[in-house]
C-alpha positions in Angstrom: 30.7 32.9 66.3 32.2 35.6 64.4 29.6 38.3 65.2 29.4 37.9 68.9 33.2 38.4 68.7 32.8 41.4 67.2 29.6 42.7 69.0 31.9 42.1 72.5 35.0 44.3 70.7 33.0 47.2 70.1 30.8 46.9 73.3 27.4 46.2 71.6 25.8 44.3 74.6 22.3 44.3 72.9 23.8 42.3 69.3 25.7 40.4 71.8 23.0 39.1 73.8 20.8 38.8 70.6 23.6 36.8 69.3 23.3 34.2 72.3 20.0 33.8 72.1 19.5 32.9 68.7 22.9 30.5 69.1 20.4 29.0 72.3 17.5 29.0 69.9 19.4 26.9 67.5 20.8 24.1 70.0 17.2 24.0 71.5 16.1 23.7 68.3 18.5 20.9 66.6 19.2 19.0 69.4 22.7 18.8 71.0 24.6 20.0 68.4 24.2 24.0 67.5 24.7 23.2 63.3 22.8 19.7 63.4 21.0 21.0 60.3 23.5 21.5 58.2 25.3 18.3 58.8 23.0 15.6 57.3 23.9 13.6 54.5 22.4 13.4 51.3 20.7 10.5 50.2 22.5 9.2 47.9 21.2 6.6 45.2 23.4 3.8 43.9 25.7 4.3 40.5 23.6 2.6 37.2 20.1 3.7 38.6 18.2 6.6 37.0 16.8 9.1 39.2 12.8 9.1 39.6 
């Protein structure tokens, strides 16, 4: 993650705990995989059938 990066470079502890928690928050959340959300496929229908 690009922000706890930074919050350890300029010595924020408190964004960079925040930071781990809501990364914790998320795996707890999803399941195993910390971006599980984002990586579901569409449902796709098949070509020559009109949408409802």
């Amino acid at each position: 993650m690009r922000l706890l990066r930074l919050a350890v470079e300029i010595q924020r502890w408190d964004l960079a705990a925040h930071t781990i928690v809501l990364a914790t928050a998320r795996v707890l959340k999803n399941g195993d995989r910390p971006y599980a959300s984002k990586s579901k496929e569409k449902k796709r229908r098949p070509k020559g059938q009109p949408e409802r």
